[in-house]
PQR file with spaces between the fields and no chain letter, atoms N, CA, C, O and H, PARSE charges and radii, in Angstrom:
ATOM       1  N    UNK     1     -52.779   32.361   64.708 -0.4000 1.5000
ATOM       2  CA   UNK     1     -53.723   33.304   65.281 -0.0000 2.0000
ATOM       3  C    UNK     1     -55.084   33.076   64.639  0.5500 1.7000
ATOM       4  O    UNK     1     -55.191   32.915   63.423 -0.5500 1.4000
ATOM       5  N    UNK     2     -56.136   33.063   65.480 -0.4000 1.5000
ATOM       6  CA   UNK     2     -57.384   32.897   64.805 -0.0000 2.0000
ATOM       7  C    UNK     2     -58.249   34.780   65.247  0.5500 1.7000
ATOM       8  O    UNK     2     -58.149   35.624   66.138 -0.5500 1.4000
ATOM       9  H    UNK     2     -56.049   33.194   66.468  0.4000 1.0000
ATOM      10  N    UNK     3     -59.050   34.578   63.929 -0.4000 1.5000
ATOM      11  CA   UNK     3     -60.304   35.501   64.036 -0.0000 2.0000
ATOM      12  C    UNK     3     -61.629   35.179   64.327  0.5500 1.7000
ATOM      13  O    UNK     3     -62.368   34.347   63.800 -0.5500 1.4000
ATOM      14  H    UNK     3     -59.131   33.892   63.206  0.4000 1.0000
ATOM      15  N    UNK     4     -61.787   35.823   65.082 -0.4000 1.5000
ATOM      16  CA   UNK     4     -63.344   35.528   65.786 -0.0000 2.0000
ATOM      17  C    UNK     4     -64.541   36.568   64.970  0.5500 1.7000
ATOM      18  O    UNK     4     -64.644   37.781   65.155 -0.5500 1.4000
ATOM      19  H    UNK     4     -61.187   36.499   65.510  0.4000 1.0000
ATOM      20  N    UNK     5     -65.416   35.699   64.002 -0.4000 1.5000
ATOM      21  CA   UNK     5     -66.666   36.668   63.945 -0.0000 2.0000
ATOM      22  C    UNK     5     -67.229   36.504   64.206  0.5500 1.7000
ATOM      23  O    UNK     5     -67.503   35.306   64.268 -0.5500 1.4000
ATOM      24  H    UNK     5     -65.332   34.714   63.852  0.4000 1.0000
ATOM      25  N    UNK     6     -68.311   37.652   64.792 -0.4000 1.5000
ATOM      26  CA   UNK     6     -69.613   37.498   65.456 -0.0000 2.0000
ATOM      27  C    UNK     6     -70.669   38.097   64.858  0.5500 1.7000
ATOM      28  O    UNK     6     -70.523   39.270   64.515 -0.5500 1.4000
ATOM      29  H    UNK     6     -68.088   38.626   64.741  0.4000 1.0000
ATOM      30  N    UNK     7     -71.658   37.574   64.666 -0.4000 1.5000
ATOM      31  CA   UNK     7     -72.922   37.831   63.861 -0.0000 2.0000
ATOM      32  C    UNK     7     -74.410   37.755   64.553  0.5500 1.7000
ATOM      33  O    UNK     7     -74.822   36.667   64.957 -0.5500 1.4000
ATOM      34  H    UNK     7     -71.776   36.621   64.944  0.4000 1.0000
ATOM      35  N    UNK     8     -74.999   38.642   64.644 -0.4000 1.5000
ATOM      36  CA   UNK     8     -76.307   38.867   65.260 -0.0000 2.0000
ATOM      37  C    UNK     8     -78.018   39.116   63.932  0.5500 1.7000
ATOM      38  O    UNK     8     -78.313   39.658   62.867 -0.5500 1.4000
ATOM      39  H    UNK     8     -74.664   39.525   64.316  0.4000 1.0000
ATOM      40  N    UNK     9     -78.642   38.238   65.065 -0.4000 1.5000
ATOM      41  CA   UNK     9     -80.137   38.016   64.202 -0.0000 2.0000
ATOM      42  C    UNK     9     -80.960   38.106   64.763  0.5500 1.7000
ATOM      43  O    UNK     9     -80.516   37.870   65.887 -0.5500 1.4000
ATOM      44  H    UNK     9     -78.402   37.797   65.930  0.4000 1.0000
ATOM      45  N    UNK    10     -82.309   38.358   64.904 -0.4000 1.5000
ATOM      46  CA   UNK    10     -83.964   38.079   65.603 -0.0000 2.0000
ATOM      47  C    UNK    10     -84.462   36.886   64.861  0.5500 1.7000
ATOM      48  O    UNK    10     -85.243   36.049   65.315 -0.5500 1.4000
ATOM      49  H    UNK    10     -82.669   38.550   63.991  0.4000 1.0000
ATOM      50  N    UNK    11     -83.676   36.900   63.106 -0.4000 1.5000
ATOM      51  CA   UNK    11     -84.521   35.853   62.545 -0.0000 2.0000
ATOM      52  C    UNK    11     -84.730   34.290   63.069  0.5500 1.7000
ATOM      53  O    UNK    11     -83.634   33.757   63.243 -0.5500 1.4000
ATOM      54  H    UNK    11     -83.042   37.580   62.737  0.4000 1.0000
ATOM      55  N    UNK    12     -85.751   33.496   63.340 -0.4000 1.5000
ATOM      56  CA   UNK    12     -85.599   32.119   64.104 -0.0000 2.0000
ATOM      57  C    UNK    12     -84.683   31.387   63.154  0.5500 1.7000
ATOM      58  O    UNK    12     -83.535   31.005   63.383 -0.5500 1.4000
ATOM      59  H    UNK    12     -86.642   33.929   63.199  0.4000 1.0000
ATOM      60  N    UNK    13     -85.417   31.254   62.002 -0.4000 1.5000
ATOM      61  CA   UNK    13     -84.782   30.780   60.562 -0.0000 2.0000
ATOM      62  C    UNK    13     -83.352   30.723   60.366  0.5500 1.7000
ATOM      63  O    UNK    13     -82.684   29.699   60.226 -0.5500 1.4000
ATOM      64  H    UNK    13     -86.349   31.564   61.816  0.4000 1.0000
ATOM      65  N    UNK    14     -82.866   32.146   60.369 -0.4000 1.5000
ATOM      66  CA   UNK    14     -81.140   31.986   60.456 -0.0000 2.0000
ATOM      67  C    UNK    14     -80.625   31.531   61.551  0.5500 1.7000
ATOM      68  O    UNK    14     -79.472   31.118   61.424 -0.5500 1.4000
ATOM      69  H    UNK    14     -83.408   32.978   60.482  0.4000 1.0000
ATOM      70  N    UNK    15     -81.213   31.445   62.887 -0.4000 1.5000
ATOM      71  CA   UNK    15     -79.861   31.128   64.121 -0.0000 2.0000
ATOM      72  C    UNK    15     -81.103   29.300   64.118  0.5500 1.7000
ATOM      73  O    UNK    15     -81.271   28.920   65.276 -0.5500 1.4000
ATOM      74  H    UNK    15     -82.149   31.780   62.990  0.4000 1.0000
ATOM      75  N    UNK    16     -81.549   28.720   63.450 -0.4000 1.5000
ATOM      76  CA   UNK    16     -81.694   27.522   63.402 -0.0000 2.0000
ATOM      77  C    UNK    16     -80.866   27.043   62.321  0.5500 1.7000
ATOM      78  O    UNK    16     -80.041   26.160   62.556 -0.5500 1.4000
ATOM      79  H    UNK    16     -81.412   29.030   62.509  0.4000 1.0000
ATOM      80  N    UNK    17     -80.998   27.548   61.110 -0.4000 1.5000
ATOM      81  CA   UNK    17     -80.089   27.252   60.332 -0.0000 2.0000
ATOM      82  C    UNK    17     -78.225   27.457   60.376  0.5500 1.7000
ATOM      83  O    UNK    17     -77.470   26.891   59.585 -0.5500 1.4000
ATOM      84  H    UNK    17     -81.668   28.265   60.919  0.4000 1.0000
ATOM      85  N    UNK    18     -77.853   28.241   61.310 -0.4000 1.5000
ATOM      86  CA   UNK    18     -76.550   28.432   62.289 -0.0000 2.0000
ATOM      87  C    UNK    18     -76.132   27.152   62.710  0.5500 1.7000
ATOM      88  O    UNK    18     -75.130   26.475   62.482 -0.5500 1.4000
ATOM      89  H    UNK    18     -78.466   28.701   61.953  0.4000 1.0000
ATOM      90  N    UNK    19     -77.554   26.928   63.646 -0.4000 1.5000
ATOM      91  CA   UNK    19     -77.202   25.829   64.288 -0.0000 2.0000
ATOM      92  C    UNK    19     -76.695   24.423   63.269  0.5500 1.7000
ATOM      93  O    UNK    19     -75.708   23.689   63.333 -0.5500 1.4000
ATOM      94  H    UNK    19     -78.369   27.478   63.832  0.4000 1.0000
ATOM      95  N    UNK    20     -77.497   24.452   62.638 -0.4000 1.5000
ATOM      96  CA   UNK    20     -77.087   22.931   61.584 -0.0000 2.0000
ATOM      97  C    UNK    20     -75.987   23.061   61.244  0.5500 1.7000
ATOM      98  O    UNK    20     -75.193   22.134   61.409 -0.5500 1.4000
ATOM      99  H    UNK    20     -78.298   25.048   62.586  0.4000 1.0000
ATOM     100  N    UNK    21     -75.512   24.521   60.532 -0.4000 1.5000
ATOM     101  CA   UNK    21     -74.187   24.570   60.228 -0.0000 2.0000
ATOM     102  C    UNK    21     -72.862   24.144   60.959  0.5500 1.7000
ATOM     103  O    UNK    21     -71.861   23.714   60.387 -0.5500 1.4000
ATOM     104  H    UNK    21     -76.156   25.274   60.398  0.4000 1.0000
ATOM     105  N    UNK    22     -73.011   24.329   62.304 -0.4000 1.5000
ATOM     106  CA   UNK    22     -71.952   24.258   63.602 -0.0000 2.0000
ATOM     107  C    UNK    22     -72.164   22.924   63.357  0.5500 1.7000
ATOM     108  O    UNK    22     -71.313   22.195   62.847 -0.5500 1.4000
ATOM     109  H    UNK    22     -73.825   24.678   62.769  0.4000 1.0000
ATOM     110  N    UNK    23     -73.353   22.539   63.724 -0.4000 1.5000
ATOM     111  CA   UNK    23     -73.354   20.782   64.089 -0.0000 2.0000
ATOM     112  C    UNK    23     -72.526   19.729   62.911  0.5500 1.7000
ATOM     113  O    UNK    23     -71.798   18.754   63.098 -0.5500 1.4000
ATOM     114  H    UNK    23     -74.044   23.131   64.138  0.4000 1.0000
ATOM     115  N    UNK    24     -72.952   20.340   61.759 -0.4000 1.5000
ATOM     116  CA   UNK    24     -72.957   19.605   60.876 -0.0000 2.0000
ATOM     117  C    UNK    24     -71.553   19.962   59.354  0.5500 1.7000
ATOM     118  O    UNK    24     -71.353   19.102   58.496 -0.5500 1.4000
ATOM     119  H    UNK    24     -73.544   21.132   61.607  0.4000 1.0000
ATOM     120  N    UNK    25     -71.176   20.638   59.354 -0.4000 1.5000
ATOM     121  CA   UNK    25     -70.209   21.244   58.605 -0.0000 2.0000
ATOM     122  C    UNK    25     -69.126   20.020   58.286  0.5500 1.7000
ATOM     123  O    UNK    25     -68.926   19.068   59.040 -0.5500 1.4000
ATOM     124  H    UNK    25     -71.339   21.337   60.051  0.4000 1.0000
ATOM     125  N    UNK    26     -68.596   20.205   57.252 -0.4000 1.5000
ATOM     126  CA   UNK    26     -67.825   18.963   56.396 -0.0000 2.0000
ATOM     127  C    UNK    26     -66.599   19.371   57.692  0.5500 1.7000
ATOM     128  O    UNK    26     -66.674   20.416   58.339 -0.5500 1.4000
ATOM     129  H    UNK    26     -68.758   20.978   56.639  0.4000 1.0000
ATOM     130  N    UNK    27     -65.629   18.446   57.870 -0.4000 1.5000
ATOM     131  CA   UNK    27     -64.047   18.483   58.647 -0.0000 2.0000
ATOM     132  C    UNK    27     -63.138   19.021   57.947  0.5500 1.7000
ATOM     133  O    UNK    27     -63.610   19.633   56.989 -0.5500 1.4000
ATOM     134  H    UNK    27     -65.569   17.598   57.344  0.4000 1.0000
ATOM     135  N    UNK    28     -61.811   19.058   58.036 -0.4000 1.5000
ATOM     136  CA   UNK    28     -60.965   19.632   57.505 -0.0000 2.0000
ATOM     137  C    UNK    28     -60.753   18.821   56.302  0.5500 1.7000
ATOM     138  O    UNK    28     -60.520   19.336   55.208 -0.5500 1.4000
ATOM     139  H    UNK    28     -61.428   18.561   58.815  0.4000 1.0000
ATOM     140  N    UNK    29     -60.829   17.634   56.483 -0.4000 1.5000
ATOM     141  CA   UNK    29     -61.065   16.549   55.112 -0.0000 2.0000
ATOM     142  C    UNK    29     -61.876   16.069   54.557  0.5500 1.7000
ATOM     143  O    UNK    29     -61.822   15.010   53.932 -0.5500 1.4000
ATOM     144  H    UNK    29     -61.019   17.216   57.371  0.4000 1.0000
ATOM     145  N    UNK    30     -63.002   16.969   54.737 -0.4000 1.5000
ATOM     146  CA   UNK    30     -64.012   16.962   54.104 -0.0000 2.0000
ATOM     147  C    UNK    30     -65.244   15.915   54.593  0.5500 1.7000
ATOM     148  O    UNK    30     -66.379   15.717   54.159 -0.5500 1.4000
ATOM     149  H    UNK    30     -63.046   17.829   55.245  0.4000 1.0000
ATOM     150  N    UNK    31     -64.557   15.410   55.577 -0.4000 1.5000
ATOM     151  CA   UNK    31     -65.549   14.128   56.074 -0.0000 2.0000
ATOM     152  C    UNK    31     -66.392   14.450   56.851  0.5500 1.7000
ATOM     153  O    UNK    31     -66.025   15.290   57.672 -0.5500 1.4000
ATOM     154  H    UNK    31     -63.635   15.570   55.929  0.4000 1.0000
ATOM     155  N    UNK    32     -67.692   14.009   56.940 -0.4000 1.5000
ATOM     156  CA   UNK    32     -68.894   13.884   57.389 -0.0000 2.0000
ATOM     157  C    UNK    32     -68.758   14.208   59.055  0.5500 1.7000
ATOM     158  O    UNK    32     -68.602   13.168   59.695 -0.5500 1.4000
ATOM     159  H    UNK    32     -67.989   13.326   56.273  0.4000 1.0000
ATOM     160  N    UNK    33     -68.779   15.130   59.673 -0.4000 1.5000
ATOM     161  CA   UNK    33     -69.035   14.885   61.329 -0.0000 2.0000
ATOM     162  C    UNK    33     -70.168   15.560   61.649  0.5500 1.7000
ATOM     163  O    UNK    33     -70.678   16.549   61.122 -0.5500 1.4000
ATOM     164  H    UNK    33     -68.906   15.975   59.152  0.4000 1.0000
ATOM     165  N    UNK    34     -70.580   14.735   62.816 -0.4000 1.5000
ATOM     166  CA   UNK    34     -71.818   15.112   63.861 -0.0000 2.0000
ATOM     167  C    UNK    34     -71.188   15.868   65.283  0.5500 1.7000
ATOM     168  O    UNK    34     -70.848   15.378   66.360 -0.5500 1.4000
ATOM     169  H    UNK    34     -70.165   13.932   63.244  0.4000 1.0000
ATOM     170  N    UNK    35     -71.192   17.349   64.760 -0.4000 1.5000
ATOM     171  CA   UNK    35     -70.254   17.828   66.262 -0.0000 2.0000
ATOM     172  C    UNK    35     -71.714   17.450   67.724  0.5500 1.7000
ATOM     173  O    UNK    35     -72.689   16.759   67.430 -0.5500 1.4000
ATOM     174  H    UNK    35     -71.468   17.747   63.885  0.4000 1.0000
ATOM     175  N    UNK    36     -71.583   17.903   68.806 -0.4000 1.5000
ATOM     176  CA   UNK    36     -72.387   17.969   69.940 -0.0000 2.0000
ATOM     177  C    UNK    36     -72.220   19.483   70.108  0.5500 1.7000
ATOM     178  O    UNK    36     -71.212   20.181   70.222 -0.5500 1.4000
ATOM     179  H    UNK    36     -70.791   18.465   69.045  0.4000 1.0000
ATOM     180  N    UNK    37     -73.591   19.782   70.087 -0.4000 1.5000
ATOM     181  CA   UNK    37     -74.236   21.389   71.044 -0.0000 2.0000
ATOM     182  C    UNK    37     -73.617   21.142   72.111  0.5500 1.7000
ATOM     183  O    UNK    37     -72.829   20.218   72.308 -0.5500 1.4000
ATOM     184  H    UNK    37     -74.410   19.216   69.995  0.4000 1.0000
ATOM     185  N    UNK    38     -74.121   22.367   73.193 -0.4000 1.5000
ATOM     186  CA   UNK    38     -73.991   22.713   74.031 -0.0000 2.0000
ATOM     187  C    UNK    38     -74.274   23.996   74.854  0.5500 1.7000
ATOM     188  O    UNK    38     -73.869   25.077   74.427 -0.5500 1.4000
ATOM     189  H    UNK    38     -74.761   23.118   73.032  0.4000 1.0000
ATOM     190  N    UNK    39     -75.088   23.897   76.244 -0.4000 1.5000
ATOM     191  CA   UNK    39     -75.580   25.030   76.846 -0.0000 2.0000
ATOM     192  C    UNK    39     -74.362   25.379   78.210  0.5500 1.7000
ATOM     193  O    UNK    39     -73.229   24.987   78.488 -0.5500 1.4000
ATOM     194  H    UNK    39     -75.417   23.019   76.591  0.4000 1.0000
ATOM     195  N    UNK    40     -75.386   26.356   78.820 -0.4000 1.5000
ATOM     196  CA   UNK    40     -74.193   26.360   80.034 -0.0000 2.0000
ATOM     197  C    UNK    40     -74.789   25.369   80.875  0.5500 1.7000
ATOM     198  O    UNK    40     -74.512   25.612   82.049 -0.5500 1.4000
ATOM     199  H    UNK    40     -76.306   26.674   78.594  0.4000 1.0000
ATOM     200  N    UNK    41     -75.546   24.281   80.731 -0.4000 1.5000
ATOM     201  CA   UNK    41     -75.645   23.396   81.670 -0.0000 2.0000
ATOM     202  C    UNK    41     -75.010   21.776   80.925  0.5500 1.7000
ATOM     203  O    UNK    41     -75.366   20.682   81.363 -0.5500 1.4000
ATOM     204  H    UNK    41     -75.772   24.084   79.777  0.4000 1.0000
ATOM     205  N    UNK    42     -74.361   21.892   80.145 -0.4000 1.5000
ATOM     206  CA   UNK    42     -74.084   20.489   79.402 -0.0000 2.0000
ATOM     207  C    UNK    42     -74.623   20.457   77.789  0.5500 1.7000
ATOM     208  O    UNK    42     -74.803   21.410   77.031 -0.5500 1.4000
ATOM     209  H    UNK    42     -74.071   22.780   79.789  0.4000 1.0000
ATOM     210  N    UNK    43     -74.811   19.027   77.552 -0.4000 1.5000
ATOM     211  CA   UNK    43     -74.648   19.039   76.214 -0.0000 2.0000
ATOM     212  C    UNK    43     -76.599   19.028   75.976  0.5500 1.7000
ATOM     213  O    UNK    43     -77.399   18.594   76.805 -0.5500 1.4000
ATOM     214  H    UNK    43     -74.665   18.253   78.167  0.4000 1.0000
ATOM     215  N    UNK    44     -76.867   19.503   74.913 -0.4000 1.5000
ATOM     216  CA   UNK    44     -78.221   19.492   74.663 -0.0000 2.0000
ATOM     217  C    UNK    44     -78.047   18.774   73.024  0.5500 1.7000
ATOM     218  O    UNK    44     -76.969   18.624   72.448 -0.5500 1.4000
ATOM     219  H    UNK    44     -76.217   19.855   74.239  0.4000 1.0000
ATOM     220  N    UNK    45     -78.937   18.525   72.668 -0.4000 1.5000
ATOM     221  CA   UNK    45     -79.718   18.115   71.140 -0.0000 2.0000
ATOM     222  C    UNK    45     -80.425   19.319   70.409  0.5500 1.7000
ATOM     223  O    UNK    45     -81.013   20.362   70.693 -0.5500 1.4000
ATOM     224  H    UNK    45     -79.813   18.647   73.135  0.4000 1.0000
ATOM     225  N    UNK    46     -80.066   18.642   69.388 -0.4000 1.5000
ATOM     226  CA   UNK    46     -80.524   19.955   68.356 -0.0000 2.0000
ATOM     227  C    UNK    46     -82.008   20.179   68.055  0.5500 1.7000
ATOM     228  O    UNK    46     -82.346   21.130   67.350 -0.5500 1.4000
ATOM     229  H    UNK    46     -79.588   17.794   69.157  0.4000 1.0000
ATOM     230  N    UNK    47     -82.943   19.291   68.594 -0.4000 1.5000
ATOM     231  CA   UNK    47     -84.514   19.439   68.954 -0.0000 2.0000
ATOM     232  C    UNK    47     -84.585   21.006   70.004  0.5500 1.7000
ATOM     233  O    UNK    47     -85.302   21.990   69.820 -0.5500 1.4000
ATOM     234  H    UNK    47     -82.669   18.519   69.166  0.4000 1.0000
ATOM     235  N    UNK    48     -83.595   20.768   71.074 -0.4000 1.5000
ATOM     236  CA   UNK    48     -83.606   21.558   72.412 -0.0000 2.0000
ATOM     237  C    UNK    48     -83.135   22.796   71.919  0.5500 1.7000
ATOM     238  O    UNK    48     -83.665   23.860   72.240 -0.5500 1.4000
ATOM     239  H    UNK    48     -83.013   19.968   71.224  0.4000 1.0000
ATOM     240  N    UNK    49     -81.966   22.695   70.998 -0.4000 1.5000
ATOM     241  CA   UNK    49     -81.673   24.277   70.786 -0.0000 2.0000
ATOM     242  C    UNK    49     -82.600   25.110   70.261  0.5500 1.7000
ATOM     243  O    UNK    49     -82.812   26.280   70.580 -0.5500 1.4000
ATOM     244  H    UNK    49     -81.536   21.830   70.738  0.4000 1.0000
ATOM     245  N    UNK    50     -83.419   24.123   69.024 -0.4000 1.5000
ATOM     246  CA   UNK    50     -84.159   24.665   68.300 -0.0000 2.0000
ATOM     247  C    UNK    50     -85.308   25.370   69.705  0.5500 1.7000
ATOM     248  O    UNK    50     -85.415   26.507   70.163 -0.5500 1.4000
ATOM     249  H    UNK    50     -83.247   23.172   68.765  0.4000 1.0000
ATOM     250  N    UNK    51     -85.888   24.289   69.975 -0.4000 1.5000
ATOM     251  CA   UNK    51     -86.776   25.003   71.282 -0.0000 2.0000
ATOM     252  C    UNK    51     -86.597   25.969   72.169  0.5500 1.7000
ATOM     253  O    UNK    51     -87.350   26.775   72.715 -0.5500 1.4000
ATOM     254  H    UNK    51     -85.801   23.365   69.603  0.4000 1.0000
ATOM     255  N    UNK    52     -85.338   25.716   72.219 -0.4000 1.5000
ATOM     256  CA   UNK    52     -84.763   27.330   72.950 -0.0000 2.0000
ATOM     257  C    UNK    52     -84.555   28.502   72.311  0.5500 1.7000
ATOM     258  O    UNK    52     -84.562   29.513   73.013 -0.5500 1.4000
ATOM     259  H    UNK    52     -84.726   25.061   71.775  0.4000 1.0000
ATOM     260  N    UNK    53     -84.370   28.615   71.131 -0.4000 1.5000
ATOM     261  CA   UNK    53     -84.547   29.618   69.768 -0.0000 2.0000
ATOM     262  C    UNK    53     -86.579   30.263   69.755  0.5500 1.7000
ATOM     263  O    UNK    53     -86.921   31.431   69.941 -0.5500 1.4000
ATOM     264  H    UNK    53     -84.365   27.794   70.561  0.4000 1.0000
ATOM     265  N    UNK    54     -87.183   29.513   69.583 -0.4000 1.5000
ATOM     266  CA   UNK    54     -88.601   29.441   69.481 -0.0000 2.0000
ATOM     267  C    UNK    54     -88.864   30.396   70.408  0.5500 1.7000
ATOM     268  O    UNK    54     -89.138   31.573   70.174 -0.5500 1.4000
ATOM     269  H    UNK    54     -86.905   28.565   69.432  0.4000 1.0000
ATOM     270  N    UNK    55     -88.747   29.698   71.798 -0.4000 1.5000
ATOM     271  CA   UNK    55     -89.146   30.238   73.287 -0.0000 2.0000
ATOM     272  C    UNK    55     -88.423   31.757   73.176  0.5500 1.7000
ATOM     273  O    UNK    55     -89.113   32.759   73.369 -0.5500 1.4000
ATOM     274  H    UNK    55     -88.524   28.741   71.988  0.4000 1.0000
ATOM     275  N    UNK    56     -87.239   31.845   72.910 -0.4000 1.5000
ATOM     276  CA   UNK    56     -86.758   33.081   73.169 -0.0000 2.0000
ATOM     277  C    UNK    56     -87.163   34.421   72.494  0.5500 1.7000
ATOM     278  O    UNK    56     -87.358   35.548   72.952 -0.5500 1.4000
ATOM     279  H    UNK    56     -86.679   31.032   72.754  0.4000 1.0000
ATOM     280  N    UNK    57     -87.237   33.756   70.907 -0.4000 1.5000
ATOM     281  CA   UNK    57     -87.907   34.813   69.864 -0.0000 2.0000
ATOM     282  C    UNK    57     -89.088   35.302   70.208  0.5500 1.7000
ATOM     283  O    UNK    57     -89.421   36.407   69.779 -0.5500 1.4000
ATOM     284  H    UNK    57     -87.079   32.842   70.535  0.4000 1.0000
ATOM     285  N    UNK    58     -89.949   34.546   71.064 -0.4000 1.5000
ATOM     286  CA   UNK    58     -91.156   35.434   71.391 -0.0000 2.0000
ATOM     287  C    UNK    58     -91.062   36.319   72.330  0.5500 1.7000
ATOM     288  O    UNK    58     -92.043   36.987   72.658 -0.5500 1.4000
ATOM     289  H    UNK    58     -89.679   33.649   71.412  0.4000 1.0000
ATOM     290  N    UNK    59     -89.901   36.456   72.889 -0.4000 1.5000
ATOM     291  CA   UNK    59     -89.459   37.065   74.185 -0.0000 2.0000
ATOM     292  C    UNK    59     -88.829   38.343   73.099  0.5500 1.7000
ATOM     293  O    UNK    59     -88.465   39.451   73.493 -0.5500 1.4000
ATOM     294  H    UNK    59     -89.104   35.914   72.623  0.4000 1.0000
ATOM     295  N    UNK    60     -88.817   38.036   72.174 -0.4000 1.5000
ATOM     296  CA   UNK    60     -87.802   39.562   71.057 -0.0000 2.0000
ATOM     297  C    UNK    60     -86.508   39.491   71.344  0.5500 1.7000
ATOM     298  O    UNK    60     -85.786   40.475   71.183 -0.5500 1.4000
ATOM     299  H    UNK    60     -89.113   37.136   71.855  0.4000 1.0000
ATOM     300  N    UNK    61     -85.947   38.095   71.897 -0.4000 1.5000
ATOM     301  CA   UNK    61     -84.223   38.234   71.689 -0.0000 2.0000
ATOM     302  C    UNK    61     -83.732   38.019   70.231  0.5500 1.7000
ATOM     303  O    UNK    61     -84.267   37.412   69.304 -0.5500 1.4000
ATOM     304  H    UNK    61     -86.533   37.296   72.029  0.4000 1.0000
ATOM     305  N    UNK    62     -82.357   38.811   70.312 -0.4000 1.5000
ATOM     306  CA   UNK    62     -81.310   38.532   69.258 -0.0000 2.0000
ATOM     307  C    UNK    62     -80.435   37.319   69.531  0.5500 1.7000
ATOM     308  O    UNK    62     -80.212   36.913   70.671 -0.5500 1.4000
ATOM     309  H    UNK    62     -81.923   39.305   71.065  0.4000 1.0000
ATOM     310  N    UNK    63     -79.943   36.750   68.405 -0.4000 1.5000
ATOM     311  CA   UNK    63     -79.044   35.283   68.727 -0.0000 2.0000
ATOM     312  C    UNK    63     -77.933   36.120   67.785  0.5500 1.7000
ATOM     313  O    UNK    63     -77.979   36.735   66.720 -0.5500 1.4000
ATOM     314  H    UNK    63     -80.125   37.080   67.478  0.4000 1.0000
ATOM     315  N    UNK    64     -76.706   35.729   68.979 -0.4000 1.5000
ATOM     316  CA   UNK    64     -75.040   35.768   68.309 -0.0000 2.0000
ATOM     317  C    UNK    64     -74.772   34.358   67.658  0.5500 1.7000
ATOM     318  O    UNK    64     -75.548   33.455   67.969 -0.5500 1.4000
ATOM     319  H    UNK    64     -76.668   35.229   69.844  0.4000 1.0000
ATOM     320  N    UNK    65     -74.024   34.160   67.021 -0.4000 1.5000
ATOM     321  CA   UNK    65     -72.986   33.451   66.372 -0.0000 2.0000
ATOM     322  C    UNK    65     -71.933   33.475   66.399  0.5500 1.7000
ATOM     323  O    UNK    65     -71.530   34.426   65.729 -0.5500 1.4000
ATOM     324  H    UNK    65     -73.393   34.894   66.768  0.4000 1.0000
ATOM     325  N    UNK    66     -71.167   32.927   66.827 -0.4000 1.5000
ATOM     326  CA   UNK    66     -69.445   32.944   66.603 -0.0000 2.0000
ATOM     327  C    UNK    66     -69.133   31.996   65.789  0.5500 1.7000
ATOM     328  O    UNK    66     -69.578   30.857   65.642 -0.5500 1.4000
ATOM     329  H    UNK    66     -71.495   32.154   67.371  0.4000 1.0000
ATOM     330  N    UNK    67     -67.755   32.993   64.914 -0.4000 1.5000
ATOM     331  CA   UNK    67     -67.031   31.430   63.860 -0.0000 2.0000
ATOM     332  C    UNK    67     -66.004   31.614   64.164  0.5500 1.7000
ATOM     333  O    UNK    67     -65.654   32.665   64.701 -0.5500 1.4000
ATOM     334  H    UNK    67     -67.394   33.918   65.034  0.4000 1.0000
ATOM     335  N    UNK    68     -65.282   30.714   63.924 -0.4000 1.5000
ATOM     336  CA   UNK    68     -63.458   31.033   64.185 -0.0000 2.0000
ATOM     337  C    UNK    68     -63.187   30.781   63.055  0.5500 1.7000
ATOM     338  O    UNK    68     -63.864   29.993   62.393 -0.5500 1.4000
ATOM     339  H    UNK    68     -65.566   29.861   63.488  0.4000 1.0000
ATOM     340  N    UNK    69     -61.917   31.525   62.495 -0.4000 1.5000
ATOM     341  CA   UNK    69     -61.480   31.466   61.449 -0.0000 2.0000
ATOM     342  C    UNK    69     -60.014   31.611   61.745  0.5500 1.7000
ATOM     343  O    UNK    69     -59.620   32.753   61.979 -0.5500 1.4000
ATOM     344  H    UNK    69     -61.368   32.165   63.032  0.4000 1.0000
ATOM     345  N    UNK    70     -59.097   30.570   61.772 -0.4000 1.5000
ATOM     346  CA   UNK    70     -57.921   30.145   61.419 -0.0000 2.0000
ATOM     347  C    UNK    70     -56.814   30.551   60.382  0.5500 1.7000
ATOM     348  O    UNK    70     -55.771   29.902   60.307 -0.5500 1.4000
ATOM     349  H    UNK    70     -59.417   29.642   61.583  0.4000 1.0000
């Protein structure tokens, strides 16, 4: 069974730094992976998320996070 947390921010700073985390986080063996983003239109780059973070914050949205925890 897994747990789902969810975490909410306005800060740009934390849901950019989110992002690196998802992308970039050690594997179960500790090894180096480059996961792939993703929007509801396909896969994006982490330039694009960031830009989509930017654009939105001036709009005064909040960004969720989800983690799964196993």
């Amino acid at each position: 069974m897994a747990n789902v947390i969810t975490t909410y921010t306005r800060d740009r700073g934390a849901a950019k730094a989110n992002i690196r985390y998802i992308q970039e986080r050690p594997g179960r063996d500790r090894e180096k992976l480059t996961r792939p983003l993703f929007d509801h239109a396909g896969f994006i780059g982490r330039h694009e998320a960031y830009q989509f973070i930017d654009e939105s914050a001036k709009k005064g949205a909040s960004f969720r996070s989800l983690m799964t925890v196993l």
